[in-house]
Steps between C-alpha positions, in 0.01 A plus 500: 500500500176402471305636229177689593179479227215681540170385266192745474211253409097473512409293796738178542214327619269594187772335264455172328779276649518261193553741233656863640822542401595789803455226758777292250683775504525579887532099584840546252592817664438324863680215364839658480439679844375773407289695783146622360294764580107536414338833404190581328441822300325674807825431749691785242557822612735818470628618854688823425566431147655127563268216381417286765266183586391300802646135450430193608719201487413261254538136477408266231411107481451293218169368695140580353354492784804737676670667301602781675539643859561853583796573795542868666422829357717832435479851345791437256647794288472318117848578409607290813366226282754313253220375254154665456274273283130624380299200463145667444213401237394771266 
């Protein structure tokens, strides 16, 4: 079974490759095959009281000039997700 992590982040494209420890954290994740799905604080939302959020499939390379490339998109139900991480500045 494949495990299914779900990271709500600022901007993947405003981070600073050499030093952010989320994109460390989802090259490990993607490492070990795990599948993972991009959201950003506005992409959460309540449909009939279940907490939802329009996904997009995530993946990461340890390249600073391309370190990421996004796949398809989905409304996803968050408890359909395995692992939720929260991965936003103060």
């Amino acid at each position: 079974m494949t495990v299914r992590v779900g990271v709500v982040m600022d901007p993947i494209e405003d981070i600073h490759f050499k030093k952010d420890t989320s994109l460390a954290m989802l090259h490990a994740a993607q490492q070990r095959g795990w599948k993972l799905e991009y959201m950003e604080l506005p992409d959460l939302y309540l449909d009939g009281g279940t907490a939802m959020a329009r996904t997009r499939d995530l993946t990461v390379h340890m390249d600073p000039d391309d370190w990421y490339g996004f796949g398809g998109s989905q409304e996803r139900a968050l408890g359909d997700l395995d692992v939720i991480l929260m991965r936003k500045d103060p």
